[in-house]
Backbone as XML, in Angstrom:
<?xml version="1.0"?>
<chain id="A" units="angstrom">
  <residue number="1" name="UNK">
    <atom name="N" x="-4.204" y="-8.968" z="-29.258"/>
    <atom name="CA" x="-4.719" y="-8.820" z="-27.904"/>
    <atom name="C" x="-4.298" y="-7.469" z="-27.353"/>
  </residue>
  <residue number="2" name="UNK">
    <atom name="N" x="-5.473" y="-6.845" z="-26.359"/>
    <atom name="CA" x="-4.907" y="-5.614" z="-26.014"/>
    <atom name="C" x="-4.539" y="-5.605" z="-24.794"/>
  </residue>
  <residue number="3" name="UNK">
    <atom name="N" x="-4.415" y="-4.521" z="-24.132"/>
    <atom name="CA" x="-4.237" y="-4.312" z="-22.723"/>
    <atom name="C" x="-5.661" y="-4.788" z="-21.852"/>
  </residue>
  <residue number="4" name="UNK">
    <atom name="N" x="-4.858" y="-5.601" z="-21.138"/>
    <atom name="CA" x="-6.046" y="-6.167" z="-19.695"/>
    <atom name="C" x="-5.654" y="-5.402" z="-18.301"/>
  </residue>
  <residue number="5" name="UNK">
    <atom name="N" x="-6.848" y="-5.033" z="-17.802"/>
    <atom name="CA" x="-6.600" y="-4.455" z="-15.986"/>
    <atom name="C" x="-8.429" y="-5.270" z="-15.363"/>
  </residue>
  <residue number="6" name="UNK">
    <atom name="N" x="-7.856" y="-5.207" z="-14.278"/>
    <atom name="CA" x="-9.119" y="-5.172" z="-13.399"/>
    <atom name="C" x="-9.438" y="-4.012" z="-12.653"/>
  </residue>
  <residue number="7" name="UNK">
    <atom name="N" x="-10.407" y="-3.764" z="-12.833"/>
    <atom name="CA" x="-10.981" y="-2.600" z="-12.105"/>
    <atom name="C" x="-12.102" y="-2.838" z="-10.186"/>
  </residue>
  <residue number="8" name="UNK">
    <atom name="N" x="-11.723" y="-2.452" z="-9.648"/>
    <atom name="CA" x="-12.048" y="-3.190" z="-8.218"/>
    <atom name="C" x="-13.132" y="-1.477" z="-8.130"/>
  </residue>
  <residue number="9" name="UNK">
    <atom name="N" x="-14.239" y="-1.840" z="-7.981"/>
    <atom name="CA" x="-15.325" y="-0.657" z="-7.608"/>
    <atom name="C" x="-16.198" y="-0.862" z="-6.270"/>
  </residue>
  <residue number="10" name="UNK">
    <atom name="N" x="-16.182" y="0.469" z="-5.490"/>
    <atom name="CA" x="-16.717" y="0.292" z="-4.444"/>
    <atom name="C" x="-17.846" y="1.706" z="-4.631"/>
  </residue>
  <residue number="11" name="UNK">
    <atom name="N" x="-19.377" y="1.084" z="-4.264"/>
    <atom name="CA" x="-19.854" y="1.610" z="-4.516"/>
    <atom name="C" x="-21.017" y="2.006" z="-2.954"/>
  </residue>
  <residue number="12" name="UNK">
    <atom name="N" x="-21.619" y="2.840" z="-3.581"/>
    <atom name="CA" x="-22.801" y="3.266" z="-2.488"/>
    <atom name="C" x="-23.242" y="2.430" z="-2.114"/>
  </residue>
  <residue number="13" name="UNK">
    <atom name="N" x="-23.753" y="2.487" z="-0.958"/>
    <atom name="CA" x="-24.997" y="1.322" z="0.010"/>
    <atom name="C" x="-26.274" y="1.152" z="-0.906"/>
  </residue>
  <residue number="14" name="UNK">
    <atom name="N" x="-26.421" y="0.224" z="-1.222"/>
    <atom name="CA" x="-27.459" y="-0.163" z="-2.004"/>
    <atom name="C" x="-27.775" y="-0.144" z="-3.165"/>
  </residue>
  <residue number="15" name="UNK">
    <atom name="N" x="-26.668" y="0.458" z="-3.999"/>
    <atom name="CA" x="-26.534" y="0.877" z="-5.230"/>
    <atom name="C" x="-25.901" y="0.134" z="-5.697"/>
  </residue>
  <residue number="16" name="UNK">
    <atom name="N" x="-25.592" y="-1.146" z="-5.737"/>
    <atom name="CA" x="-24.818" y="-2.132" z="-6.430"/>
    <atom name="C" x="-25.865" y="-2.330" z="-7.597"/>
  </residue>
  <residue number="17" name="UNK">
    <atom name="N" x="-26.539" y="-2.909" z="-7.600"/>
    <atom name="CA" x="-27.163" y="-3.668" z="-9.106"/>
    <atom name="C" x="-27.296" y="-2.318" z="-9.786"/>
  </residue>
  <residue number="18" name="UNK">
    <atom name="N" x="-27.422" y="-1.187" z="-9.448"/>
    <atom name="CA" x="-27.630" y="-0.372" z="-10.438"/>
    <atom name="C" x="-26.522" y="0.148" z="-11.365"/>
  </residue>
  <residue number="19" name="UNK">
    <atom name="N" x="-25.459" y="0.018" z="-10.419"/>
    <atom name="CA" x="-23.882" y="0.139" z="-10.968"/>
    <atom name="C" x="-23.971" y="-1.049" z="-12.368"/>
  </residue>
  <residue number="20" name="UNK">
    <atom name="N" x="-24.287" y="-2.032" z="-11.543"/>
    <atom name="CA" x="-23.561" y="-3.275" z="-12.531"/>
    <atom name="C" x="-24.684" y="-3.284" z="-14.069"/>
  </residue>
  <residue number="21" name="UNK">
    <atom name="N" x="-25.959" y="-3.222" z="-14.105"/>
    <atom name="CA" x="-26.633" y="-2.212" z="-14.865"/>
    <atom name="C" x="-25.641" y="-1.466" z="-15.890"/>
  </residue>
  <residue number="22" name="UNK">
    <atom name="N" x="-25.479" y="-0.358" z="-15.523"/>
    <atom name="CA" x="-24.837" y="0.406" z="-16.010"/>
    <atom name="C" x="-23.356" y="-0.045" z="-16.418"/>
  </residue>
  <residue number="23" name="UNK">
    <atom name="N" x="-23.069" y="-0.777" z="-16.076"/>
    <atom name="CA" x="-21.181" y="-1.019" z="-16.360"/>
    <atom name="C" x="-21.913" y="-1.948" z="-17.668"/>
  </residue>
  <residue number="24" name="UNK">
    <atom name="N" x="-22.384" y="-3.014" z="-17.696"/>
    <atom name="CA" x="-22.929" y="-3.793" z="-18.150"/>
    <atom name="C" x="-23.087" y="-3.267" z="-20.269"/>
  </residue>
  <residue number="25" name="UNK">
    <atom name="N" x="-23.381" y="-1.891" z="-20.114"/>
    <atom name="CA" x="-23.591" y="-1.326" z="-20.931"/>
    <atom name="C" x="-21.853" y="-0.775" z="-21.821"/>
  </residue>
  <residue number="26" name="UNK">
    <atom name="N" x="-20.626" y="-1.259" z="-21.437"/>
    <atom name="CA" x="-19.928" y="-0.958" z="-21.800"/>
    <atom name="C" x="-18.656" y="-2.245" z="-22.219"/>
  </residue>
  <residue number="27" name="UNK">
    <atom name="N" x="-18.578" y="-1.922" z="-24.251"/>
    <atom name="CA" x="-18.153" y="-3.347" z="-24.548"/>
    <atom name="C" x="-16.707" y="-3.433" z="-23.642"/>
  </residue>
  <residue number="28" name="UNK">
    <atom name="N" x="-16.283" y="-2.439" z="-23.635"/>
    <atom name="CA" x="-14.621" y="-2.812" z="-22.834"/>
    <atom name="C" x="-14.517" y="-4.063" z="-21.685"/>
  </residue>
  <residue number="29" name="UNK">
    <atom name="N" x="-15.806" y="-4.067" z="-21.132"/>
    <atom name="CA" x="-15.667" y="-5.004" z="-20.318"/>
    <atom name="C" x="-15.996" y="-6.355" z="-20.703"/>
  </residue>
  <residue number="30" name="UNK">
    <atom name="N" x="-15.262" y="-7.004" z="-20.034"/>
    <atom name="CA" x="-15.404" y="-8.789" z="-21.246"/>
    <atom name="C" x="-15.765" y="-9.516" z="-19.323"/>
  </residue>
  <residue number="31" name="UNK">
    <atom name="N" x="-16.088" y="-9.029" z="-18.489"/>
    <atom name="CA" x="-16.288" y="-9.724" z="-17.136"/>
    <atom name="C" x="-16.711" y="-9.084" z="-16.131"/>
  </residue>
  <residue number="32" name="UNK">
    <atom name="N" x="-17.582" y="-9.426" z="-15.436"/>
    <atom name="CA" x="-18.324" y="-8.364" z="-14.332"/>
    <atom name="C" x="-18.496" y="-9.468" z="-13.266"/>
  </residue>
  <residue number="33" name="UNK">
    <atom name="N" x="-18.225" y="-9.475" z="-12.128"/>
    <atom name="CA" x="-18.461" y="-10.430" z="-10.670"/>
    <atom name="C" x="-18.790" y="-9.291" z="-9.376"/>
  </residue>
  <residue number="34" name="UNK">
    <atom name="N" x="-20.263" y="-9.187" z="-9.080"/>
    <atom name="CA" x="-20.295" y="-8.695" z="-7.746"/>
    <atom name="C" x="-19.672" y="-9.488" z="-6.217"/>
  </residue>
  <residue number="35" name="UNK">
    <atom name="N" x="-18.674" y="-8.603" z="-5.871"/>
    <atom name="CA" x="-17.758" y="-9.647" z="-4.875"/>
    <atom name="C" x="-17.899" y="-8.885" z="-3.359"/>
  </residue>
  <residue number="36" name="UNK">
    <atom name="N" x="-17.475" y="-9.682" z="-2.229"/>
    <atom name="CA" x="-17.963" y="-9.219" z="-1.264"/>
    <atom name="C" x="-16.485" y="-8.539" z="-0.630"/>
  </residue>
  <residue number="37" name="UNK">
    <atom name="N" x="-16.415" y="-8.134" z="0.554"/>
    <atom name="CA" x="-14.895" y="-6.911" z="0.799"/>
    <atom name="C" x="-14.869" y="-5.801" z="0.549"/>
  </residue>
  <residue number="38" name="UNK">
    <atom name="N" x="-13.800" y="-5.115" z="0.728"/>
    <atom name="CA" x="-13.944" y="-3.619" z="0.493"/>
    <atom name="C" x="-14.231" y="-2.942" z="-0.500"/>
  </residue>
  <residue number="39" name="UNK">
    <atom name="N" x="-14.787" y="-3.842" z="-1.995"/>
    <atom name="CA" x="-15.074" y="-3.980" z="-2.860"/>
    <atom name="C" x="-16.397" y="-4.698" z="-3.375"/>
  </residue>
  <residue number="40" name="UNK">
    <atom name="N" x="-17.322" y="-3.969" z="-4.075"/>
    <atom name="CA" x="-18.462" y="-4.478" z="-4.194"/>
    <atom name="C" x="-18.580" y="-5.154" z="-5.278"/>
  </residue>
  <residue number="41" name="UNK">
    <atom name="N" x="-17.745" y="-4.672" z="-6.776"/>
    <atom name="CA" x="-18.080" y="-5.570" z="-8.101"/>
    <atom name="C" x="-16.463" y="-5.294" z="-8.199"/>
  </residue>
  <residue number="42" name="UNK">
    <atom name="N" x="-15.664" y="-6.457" z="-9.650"/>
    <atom name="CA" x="-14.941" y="-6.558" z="-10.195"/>
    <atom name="C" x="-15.260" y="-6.788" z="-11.387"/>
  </residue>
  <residue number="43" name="UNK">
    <atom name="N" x="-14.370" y="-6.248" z="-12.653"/>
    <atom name="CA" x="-14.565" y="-6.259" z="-13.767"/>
    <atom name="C" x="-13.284" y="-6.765" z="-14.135"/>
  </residue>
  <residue number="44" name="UNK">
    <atom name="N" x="-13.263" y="-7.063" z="-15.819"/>
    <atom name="CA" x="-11.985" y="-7.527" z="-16.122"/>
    <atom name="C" x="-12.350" y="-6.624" z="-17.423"/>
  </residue>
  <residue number="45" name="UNK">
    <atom name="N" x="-11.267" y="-5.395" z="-17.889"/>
    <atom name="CA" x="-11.745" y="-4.952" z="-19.182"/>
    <atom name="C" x="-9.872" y="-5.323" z="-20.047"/>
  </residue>
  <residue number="46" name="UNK">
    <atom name="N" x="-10.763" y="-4.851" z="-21.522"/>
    <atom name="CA" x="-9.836" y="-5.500" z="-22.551"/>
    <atom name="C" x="-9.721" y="-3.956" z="-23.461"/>
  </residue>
  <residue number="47" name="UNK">
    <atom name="N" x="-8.794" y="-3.587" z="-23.508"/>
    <atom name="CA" x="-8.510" y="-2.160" z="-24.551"/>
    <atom name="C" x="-7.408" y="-2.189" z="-25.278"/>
  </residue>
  <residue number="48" name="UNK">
    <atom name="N" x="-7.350" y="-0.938" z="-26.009"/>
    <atom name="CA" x="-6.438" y="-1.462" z="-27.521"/>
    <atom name="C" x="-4.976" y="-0.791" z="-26.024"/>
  </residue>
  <residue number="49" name="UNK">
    <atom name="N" x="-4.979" y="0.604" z="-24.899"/>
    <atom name="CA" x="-3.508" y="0.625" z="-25.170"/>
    <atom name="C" x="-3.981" y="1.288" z="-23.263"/>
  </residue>
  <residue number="50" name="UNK">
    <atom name="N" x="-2.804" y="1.780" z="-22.899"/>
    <atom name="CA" x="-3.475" y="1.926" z="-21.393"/>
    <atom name="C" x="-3.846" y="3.511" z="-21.352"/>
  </residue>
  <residue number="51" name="UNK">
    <atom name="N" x="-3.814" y="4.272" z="-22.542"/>
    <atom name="CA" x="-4.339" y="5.384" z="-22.723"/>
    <atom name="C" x="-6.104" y="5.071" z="-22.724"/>
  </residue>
  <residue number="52" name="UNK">
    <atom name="N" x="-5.912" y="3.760" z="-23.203"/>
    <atom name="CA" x="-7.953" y="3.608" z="-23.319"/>
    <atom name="C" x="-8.234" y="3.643" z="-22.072"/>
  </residue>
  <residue number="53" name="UNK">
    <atom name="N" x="-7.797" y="2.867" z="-20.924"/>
    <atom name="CA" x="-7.507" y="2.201" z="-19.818"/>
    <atom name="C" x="-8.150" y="3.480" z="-18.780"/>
  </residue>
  <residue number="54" name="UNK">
    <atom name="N" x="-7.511" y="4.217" z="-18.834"/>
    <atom name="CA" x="-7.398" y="5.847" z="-18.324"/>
    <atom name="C" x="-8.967" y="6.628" z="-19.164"/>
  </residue>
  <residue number="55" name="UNK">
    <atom name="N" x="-9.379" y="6.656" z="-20.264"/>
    <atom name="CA" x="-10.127" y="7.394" z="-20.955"/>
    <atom name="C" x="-11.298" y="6.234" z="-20.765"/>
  </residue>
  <residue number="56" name="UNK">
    <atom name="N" x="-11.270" y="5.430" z="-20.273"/>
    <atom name="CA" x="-12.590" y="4.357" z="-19.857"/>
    <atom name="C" x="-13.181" y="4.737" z="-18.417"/>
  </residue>
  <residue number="57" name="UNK">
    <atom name="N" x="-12.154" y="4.841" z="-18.024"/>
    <atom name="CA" x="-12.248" y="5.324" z="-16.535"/>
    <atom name="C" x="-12.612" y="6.898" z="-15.778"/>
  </residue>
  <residue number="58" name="UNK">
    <atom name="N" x="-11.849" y="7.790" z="-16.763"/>
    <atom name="CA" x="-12.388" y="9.083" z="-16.429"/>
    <atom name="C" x="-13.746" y="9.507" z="-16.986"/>
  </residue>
  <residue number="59" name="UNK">
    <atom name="N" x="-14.006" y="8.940" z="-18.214"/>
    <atom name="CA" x="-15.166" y="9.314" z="-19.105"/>
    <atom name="C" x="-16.524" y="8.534" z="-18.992"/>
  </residue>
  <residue number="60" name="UNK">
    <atom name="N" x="-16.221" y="7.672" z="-18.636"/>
    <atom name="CA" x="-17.604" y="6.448" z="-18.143"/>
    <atom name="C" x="-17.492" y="5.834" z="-16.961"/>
  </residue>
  <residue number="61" name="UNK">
    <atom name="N" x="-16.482" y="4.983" z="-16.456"/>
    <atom name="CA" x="-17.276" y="4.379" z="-15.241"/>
    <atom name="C" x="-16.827" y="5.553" z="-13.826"/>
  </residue>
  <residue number="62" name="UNK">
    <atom name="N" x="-16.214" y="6.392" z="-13.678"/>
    <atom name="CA" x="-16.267" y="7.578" z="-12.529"/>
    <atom name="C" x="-17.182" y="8.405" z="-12.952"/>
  </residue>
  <residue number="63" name="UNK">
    <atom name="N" x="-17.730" y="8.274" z="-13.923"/>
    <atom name="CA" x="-19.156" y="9.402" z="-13.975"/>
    <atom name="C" x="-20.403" y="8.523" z="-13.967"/>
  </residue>
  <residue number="64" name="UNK">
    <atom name="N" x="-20.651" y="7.475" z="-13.082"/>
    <atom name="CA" x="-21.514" y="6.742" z="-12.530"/>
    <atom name="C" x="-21.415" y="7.070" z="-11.204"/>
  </residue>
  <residue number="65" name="UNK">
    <atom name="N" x="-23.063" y="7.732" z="-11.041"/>
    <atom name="CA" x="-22.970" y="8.450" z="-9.613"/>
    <atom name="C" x="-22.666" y="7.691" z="-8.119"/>
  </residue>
  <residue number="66" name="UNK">
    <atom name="N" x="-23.201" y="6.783" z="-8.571"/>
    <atom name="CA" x="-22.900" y="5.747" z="-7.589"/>
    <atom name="C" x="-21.435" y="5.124" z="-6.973"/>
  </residue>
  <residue number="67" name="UNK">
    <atom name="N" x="-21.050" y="5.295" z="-7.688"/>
    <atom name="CA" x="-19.743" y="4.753" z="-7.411"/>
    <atom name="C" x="-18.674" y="5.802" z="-6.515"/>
  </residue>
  <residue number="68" name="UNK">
    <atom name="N" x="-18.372" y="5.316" z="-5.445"/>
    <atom name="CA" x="-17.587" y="5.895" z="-4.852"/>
    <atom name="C" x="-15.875" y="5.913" z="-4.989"/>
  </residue>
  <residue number="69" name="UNK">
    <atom name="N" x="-15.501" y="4.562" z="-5.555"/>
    <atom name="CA" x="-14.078" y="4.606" z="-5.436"/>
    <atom name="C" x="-13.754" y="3.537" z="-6.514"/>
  </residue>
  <residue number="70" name="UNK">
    <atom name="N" x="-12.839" y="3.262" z="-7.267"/>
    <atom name="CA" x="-12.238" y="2.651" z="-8.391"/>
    <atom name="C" x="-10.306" y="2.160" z="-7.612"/>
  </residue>
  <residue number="71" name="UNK">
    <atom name="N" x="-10.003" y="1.106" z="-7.709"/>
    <atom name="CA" x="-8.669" y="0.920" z="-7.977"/>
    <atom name="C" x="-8.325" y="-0.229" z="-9.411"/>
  </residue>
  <residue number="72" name="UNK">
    <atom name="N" x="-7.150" y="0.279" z="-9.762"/>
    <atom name="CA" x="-7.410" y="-0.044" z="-11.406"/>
    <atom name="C" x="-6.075" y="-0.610" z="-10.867"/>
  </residue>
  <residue number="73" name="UNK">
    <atom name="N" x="-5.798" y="-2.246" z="-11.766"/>
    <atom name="CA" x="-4.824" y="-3.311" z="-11.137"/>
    <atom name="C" x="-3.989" y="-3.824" z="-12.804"/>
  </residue>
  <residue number="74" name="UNK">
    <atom name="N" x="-4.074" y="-3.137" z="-13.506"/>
    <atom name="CA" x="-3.218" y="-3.501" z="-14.978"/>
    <atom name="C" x="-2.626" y="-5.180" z="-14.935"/>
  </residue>
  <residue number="75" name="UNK">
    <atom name="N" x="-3.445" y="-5.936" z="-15.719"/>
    <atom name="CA" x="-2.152" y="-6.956" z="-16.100"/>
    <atom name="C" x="-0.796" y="-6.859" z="-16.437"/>
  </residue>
  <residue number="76" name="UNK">
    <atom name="N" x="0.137" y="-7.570" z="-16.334"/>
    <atom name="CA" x="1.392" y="-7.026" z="-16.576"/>
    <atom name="C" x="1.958" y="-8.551" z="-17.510"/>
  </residue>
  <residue number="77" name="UNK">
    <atom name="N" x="1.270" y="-9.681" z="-17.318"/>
    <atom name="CA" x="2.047" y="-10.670" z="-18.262"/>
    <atom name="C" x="0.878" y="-11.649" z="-18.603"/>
  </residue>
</chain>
């Protein structure tokens, strides 16, 4: 088993399904829930170390134009 985080994404006005679309397209993620709050979708991703964690995040889902803001919540047990 690898490293688990949740990723909490807040995105543009109206641009939700297109986000989730697009996230959708990436195996790291094993869970996607559009949720309501200061937060529009939650994901649950699964990677081999928290270097992936970081290189998932700078390289694919922050270069989705839509998306305005990311907080990344690491499992810890």
């Amino acid at each position: 088993m690898g490293i688990r985080a949740y990723i909490l994404i807040n995105t543009q006005i109206g641009k939700t399904q297109k986000v989730v679309e697009e996230l959708r397209n990436f195996p790291e993620i094993k869970k996607l829930d559009v949720i309501m709050g200061p937060y529009d979708i939650i994901v649950e991703v699964e990677v081999p170390s928290y270097e992936n964690i970081s290189k998932l995040l700078l390289e694919k889902i922050q270069n989705i134009p839509a998306i305005n803001h990311t907080m990344t919540c690491p499992v810890v047990s």
